[in-house]
mmCIF file as gemmi writes it, N, C-alpha and C atoms, coordinates in Angstrom:
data_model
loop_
_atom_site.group_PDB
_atom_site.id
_atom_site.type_symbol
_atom_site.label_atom_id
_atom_site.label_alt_id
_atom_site.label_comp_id
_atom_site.label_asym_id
_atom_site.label_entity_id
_atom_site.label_seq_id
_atom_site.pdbx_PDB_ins_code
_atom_site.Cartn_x
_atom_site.Cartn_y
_atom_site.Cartn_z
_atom_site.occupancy
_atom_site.B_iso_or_equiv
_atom_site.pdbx_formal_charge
_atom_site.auth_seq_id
_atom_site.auth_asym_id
_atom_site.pdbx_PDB_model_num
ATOM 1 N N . UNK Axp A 1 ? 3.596 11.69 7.866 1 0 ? 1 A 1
ATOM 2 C CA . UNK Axp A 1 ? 3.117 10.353 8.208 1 0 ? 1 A 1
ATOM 3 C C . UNK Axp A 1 ? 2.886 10.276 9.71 1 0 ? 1 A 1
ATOM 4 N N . UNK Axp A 2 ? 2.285 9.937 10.162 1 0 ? 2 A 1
ATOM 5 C CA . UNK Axp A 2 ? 1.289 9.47 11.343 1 0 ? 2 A 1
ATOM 6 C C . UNK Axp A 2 ? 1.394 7.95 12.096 1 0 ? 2 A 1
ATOM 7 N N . UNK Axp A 3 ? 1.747 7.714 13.571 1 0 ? 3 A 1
ATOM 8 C CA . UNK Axp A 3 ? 1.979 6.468 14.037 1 0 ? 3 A 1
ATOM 9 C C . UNK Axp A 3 ? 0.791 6.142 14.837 1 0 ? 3 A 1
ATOM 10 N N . UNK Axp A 4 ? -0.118 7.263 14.453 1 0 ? 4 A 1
ATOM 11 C CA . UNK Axp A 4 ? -1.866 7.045 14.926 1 0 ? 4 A 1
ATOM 12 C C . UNK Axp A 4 ? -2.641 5.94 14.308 1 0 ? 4 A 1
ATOM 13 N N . UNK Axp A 5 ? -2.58 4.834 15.162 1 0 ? 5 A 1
ATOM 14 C CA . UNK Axp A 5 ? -3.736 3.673 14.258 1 0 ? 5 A 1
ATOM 15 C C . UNK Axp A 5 ? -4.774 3.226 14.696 1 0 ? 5 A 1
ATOM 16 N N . UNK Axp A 6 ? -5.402 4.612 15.132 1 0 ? 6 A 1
ATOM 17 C CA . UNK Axp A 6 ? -6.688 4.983 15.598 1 0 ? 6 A 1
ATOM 18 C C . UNK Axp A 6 ? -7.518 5.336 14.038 1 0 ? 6 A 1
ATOM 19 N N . UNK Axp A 7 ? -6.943 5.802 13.835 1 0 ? 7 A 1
ATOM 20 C CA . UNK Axp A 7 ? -7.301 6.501 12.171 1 0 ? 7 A 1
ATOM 21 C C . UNK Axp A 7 ? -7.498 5.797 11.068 1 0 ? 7 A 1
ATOM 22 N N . UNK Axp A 8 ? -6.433 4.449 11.11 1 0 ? 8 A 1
ATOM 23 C CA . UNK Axp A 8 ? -6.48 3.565 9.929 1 0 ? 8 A 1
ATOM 24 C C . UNK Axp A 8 ? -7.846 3.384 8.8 1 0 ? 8 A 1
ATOM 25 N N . UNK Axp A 9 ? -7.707 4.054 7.691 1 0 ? 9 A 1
ATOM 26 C CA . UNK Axp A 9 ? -8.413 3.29 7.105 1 0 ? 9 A 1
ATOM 27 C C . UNK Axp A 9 ? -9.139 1.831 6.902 1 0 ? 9 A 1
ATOM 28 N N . UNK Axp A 10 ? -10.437 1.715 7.039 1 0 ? 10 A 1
ATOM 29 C CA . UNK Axp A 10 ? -10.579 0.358 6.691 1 0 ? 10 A 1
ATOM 30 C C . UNK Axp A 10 ? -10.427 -0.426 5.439 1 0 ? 10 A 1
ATOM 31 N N . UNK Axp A 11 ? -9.586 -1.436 5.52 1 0 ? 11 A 1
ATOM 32 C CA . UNK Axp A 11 ? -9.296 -2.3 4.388 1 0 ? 11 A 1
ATOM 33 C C . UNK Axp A 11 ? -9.972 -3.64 4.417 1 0 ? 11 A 1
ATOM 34 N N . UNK Axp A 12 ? -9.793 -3.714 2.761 1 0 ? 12 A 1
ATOM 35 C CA . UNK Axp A 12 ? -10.438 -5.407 2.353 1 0 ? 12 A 1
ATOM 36 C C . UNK Axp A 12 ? -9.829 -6.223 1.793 1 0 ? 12 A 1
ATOM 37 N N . UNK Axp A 13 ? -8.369 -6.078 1.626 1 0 ? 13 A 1
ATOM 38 C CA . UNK Axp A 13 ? -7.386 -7.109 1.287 1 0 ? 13 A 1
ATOM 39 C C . UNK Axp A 13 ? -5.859 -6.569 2.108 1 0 ? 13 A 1
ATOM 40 N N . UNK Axp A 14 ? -5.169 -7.612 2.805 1 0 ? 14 A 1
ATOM 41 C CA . UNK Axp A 14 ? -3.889 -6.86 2.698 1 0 ? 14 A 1
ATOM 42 C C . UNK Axp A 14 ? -2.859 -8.089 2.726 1 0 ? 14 A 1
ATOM 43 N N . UNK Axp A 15 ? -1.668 -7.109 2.161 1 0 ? 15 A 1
ATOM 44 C CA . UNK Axp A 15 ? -0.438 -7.874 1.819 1 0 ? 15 A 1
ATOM 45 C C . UNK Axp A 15 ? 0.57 -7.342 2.562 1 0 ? 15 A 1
ATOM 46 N N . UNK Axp A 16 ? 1.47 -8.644 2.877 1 0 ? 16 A 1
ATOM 47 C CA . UNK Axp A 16 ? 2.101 -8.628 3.993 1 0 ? 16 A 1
ATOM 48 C C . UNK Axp A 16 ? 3.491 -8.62 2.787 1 0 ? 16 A 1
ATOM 49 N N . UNK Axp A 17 ? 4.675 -7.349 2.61 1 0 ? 17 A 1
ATOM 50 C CA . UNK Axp A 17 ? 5.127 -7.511 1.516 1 0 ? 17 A 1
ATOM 51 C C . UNK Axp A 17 ? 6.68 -7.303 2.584 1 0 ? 17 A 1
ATOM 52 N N . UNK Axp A 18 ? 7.049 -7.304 3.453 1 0 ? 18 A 1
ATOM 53 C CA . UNK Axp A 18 ? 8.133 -7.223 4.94 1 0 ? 18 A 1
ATOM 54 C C . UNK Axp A 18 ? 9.011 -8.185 4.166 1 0 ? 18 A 1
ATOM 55 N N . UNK Axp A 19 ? 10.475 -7.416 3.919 1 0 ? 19 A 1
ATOM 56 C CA . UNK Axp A 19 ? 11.45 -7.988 3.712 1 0 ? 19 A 1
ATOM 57 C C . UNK Axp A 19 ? 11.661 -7.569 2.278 1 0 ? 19 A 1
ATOM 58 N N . UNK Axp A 20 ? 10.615 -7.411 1.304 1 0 ? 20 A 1
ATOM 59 C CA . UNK Axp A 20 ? 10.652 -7.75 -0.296 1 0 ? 20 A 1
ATOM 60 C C . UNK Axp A 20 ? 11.251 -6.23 -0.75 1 0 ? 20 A 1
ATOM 61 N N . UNK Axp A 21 ? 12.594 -6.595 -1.791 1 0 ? 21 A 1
ATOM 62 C CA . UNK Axp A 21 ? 12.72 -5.535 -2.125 1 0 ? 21 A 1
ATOM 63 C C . UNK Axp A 21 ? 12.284 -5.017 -3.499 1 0 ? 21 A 1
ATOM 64 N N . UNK Axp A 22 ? 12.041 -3.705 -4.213 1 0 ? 22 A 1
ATOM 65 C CA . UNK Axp A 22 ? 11.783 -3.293 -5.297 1 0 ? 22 A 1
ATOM 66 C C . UNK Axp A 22 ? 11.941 -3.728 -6.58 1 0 ? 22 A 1
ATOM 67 N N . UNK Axp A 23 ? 10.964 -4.291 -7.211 1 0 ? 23 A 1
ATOM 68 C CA . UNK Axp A 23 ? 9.683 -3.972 -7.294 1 0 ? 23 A 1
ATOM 69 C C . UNK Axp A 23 ? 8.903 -5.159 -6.713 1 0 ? 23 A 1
ATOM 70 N N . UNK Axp A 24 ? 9.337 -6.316 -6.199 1 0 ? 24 A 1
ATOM 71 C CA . UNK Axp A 24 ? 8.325 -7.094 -5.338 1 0 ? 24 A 1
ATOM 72 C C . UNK Axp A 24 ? 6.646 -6.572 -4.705 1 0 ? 24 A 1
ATOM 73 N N . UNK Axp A 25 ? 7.372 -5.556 -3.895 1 0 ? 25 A 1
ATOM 74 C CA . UNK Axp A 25 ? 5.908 -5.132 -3.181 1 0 ? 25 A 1
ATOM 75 C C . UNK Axp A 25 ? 4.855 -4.271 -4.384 1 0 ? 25 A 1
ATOM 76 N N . UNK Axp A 26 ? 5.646 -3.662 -4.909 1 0 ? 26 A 1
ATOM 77 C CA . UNK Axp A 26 ? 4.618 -3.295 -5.938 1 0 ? 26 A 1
ATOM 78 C C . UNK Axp A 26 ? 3.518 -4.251 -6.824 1 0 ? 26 A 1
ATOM 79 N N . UNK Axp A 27 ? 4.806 -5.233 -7.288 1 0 ? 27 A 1
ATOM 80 C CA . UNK Axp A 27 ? 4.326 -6.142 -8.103 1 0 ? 27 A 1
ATOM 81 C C . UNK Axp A 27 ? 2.971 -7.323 -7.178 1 0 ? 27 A 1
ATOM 82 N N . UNK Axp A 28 ? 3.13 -7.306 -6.284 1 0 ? 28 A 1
ATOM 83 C CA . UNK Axp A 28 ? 2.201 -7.983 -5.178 1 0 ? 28 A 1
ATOM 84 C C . UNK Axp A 28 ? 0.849 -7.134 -4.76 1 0 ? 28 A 1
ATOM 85 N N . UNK Axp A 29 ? 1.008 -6.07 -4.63 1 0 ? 29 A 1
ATOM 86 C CA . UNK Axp A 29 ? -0.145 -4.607 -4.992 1 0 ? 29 A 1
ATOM 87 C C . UNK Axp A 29 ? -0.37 -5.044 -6.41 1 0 ? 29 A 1
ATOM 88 N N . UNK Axp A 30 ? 0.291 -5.15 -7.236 1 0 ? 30 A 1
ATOM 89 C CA . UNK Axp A 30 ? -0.872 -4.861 -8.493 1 0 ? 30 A 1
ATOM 90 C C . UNK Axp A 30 ? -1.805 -6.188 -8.589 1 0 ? 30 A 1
ATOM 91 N N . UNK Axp A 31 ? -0.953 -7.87 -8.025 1 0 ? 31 A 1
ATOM 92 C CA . UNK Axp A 31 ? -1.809 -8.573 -8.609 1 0 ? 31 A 1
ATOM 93 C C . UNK Axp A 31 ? -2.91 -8.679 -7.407 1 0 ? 31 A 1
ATOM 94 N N . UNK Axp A 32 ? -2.764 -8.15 -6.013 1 0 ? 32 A 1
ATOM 95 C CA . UNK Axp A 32 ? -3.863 -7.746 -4.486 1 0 ? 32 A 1
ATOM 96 C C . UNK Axp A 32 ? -4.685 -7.222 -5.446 1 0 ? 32 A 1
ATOM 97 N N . UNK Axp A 33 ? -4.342 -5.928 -6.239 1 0 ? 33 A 1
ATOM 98 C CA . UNK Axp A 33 ? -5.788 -4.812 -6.496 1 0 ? 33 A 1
ATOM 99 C C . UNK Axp A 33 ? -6.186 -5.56 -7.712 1 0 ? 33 A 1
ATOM 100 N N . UNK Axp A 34 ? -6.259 -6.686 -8.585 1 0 ? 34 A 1
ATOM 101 C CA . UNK Axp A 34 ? -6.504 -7.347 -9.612 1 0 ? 34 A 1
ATOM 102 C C . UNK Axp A 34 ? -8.232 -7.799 -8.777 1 0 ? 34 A 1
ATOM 103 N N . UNK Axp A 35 ? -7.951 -8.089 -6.9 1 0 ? 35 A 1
ATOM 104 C CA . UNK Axp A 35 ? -8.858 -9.367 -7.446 1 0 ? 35 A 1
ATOM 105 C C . UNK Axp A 35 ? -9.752 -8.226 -6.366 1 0 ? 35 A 1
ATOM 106 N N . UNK Axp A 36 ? -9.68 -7.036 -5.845 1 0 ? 36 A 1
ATOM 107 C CA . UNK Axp A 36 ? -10.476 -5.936 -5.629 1 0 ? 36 A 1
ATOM 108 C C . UNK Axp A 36 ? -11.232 -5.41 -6.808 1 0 ? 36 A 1
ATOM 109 N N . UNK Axp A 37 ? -12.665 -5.199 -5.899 1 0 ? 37 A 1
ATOM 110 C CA . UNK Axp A 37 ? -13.529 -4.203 -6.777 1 0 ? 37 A 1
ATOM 111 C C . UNK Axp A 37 ? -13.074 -2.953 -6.864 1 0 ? 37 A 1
ATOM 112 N N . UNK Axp A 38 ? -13.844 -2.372 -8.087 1 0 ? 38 A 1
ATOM 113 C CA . UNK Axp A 38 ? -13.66 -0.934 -7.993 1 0 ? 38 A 1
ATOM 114 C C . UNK Axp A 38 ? -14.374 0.015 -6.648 1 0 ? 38 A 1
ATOM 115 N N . UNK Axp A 39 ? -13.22 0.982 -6.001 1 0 ? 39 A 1
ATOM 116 C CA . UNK Axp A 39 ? -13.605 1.094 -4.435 1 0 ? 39 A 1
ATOM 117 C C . UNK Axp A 39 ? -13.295 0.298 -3.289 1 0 ? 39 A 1
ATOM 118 N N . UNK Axp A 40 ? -12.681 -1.06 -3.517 1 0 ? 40 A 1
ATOM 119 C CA . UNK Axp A 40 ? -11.959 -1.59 -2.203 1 0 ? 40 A 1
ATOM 120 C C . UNK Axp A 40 ? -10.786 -0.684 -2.073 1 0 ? 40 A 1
ATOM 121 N N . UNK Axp A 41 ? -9.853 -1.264 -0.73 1 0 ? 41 A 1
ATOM 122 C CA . UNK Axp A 41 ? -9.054 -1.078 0.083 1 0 ? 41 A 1
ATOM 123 C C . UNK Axp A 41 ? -8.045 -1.851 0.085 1 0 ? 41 A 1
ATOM 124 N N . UNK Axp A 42 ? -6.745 -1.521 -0.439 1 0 ? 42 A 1
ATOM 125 C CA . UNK Axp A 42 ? -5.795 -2.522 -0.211 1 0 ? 42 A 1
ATOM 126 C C . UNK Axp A 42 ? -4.594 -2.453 1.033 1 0 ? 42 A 1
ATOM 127 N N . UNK Axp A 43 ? -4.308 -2.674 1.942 1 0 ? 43 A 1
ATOM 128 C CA . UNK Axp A 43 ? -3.598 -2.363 2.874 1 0 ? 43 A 1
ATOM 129 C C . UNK Axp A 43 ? -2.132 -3.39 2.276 1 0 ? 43 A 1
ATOM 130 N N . UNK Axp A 44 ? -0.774 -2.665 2.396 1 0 ? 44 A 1
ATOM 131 C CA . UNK Axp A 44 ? 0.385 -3.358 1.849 1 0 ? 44 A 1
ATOM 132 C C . UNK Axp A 44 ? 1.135 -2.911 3.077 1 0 ? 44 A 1
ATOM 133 N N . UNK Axp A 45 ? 2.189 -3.565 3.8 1 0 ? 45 A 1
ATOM 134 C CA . UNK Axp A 45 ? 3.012 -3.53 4.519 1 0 ? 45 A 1
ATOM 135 C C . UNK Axp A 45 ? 4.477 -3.979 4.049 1 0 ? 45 A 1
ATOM 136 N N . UNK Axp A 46 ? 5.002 -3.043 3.789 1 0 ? 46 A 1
ATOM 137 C CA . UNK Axp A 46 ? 6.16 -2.941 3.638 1 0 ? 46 A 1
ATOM 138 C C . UNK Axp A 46 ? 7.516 -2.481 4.344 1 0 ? 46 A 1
ATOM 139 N N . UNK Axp A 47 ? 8.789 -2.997 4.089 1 0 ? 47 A 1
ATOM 140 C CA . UNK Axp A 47 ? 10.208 -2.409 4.602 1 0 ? 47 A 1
ATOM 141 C C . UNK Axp A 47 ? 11.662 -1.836 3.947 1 0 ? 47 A 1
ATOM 142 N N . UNK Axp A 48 ? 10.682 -1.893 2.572 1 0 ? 48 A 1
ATOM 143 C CA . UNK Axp A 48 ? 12.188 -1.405 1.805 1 0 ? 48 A 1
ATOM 144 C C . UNK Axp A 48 ? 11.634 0.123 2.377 1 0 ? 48 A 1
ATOM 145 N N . UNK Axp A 49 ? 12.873 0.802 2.264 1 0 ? 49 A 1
ATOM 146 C CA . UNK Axp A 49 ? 12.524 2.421 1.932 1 0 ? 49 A 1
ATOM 147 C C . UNK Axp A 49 ? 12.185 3.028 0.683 1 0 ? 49 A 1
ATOM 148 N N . UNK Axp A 50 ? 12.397 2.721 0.075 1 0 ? 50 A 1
ATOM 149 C CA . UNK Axp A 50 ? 12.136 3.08 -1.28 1 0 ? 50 A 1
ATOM 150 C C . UNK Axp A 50 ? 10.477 3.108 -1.581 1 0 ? 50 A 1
ATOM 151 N N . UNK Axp A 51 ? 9.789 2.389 -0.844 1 0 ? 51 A 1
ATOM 152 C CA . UNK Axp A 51 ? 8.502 2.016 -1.051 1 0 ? 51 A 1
ATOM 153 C C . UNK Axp A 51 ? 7.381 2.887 -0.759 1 0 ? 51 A 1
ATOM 154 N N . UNK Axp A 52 ? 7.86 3.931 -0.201 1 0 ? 52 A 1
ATOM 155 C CA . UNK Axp A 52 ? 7.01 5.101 -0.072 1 0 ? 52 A 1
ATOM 156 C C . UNK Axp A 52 ? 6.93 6.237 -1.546 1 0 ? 52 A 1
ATOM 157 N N . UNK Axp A 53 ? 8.121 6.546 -1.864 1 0 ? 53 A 1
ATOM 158 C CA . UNK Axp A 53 ? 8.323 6.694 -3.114 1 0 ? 53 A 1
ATOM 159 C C . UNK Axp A 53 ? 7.174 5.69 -4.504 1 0 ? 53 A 1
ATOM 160 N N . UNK Axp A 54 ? 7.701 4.935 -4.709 1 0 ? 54 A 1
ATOM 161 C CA . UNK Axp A 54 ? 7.262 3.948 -5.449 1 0 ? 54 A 1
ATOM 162 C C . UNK Axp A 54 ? 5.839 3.477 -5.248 1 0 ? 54 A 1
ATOM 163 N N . UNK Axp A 55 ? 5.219 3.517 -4.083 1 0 ? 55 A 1
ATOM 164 C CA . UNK Axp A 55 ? 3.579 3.681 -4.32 1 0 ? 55 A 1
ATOM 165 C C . UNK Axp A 55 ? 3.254 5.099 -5.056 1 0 ? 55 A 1
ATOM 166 N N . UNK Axp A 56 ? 3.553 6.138 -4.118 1 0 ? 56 A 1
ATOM 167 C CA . UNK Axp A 56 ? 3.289 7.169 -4.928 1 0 ? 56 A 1
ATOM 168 C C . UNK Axp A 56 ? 3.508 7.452 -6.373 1 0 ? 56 A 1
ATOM 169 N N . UNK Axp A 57 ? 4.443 6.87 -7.107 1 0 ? 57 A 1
ATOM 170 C CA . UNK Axp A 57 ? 4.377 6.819 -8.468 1 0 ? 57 A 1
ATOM 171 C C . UNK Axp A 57 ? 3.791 5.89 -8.935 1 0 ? 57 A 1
ATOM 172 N N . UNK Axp A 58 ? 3.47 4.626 -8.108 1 0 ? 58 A 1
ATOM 173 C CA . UNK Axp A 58 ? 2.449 3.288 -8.638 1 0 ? 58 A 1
ATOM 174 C C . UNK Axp A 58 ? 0.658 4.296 -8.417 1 0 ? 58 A 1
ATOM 175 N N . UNK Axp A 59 ? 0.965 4.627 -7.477 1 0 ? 59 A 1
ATOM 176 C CA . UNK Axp A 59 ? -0.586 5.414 -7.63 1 0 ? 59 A 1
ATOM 177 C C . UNK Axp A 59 ? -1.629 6.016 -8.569 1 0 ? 59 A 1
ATOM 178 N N . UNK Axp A 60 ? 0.134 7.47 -9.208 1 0 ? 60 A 1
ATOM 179 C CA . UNK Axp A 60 ? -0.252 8.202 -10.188 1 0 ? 60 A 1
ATOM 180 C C . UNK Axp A 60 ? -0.185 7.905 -11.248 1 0 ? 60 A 1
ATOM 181 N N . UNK Axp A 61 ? 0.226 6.653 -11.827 1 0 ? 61 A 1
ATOM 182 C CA . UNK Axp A 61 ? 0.85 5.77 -13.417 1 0 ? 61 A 1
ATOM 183 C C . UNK Axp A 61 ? -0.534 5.234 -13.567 1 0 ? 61 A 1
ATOM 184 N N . UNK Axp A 62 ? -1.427 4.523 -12.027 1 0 ? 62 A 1
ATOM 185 C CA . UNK Axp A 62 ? -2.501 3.774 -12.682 1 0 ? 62 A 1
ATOM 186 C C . UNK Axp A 62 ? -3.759 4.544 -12.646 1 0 ? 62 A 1
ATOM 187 N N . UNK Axp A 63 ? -3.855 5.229 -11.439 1 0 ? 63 A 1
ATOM 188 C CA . UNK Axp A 63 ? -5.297 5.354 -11.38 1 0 ? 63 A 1
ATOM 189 C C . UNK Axp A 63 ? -5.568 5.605 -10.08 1 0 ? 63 A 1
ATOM 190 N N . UNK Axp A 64 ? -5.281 4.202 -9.423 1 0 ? 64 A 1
ATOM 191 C CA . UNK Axp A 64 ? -5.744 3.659 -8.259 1 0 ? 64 A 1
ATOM 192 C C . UNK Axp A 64 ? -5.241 5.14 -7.225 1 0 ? 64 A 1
ATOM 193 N N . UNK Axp A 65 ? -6.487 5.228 -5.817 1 0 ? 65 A 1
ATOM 194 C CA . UNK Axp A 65 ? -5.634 6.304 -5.132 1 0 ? 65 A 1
ATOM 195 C C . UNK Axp A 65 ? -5.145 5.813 -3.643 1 0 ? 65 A 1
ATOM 196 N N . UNK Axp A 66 ? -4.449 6.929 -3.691 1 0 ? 66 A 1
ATOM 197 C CA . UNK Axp A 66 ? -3.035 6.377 -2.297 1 0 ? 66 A 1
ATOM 198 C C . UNK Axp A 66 ? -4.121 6.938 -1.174 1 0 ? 66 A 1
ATOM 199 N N . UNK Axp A 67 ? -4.467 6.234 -0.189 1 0 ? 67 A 1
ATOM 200 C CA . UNK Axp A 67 ? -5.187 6.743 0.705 1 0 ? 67 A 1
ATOM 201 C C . UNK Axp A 67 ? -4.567 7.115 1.897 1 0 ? 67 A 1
ATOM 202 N N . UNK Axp A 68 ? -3.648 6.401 2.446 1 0 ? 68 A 1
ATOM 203 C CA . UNK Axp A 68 ? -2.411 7.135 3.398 1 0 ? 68 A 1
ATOM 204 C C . UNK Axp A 68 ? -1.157 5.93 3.764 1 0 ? 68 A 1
ATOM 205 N N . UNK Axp A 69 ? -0.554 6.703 4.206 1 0 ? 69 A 1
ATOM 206 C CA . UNK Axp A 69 ? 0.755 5.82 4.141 1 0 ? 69 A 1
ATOM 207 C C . UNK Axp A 69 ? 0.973 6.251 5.846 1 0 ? 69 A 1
ATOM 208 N N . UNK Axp A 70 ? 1.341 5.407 6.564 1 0 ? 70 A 1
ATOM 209 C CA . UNK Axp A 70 ? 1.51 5.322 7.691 1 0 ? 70 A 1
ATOM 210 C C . UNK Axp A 70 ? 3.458 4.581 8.224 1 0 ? 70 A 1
ATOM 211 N N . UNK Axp A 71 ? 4.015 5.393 8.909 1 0 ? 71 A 1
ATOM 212 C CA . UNK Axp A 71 ? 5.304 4.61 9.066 1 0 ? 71 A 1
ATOM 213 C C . UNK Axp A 71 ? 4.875 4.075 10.92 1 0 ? 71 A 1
ATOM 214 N N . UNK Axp A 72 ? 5.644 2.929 10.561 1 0 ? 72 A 1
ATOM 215 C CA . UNK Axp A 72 ? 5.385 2.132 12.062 1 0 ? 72 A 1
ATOM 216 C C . UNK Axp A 72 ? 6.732 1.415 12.143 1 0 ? 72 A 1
ATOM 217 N N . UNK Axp A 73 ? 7.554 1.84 13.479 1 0 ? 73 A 1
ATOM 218 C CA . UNK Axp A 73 ? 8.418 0.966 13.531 1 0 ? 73 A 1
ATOM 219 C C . UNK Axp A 73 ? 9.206 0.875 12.355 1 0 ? 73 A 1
ATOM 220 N N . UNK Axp A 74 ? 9.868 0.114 11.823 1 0 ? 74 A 1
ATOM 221 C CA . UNK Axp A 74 ? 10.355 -0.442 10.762 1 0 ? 74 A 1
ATOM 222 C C . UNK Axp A 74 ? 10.008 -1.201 9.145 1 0 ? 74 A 1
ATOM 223 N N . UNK Axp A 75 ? 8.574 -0.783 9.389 1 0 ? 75 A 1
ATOM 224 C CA . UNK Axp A 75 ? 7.784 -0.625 8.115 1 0 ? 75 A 1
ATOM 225 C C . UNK Axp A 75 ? 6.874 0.126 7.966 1 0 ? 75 A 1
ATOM 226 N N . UNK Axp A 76 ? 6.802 0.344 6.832 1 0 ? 76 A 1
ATOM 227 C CA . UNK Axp A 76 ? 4.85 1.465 6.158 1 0 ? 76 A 1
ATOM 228 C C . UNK Axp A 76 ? 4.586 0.676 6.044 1 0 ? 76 A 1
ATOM 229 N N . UNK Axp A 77 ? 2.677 1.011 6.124 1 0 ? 77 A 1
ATOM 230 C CA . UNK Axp A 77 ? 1.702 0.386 6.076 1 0 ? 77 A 1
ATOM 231 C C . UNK Axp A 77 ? 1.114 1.399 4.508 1 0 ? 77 A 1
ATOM 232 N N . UNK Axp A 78 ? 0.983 1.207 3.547 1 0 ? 78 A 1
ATOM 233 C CA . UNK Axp A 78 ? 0.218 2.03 2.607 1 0 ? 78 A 1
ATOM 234 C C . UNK Axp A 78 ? -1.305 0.969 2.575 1 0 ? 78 A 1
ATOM 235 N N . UNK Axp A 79 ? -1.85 2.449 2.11 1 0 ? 79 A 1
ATOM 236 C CA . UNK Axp A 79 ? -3.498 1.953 2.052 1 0 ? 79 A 1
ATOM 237 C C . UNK Axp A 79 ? -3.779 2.589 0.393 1 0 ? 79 A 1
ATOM 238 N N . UNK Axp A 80 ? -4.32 1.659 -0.011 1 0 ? 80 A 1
ATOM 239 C CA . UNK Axp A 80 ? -4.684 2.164 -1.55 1 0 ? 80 A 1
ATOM 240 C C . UNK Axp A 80 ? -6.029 1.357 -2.215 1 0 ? 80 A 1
ATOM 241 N N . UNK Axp A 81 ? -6.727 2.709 -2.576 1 0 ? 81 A 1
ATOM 242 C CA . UNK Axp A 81 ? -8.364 2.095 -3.233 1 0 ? 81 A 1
ATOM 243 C C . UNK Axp A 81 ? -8.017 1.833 -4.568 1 0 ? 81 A 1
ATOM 244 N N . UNK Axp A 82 ? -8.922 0.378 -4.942 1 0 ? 82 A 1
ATOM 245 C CA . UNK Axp A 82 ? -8.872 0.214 -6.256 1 0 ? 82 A 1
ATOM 246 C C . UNK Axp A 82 ? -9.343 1.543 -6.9 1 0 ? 82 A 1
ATOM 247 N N . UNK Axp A 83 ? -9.145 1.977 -8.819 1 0 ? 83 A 1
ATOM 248 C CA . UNK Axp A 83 ? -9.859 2.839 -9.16 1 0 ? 83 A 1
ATOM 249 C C . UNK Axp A 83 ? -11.145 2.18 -10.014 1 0 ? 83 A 1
């Protein structure tokens, strides 16, 4: 993971999910990528730890792909395209 946010993917929805623990942020990603097209960008900011984990298995269960996960400070930033 990378604290370069020169690089960031561009996104078209994001959720501010800081503080929420498991499965909150997930559950807030699935209903974000509900109202994305197929091919948007969802940017989620999160602080559990666990949540790096848990996209990556929210990734591979649906479809949707993990485009990068970034740690900053005291939260990830995950980026994920609708599929």
């Amino acid at each position: 993971m990378s604290a370069d946010t020169t690089s960031l993917p561009v996104f078209d929805l994001e959720v501010d999910a800081s503080g929420l623990k498991c499965p909150l942020p997930i559950l807030r990603a699935k209903k974000a990528l509900a109202q994305l097209q197929s091919g948007q960008t969802l940017k989620v900011i999160t602080t559990d730890t666990n949540a790096v984990r848990d996209f990556q298995a929210f990734c591979r269960q649906t479809g949707n792909a993990l485009v990068a996960q970034v740690a900053q400070a005291d939260a990830t930033v995950h980026f994920l395209t609708r599929r």
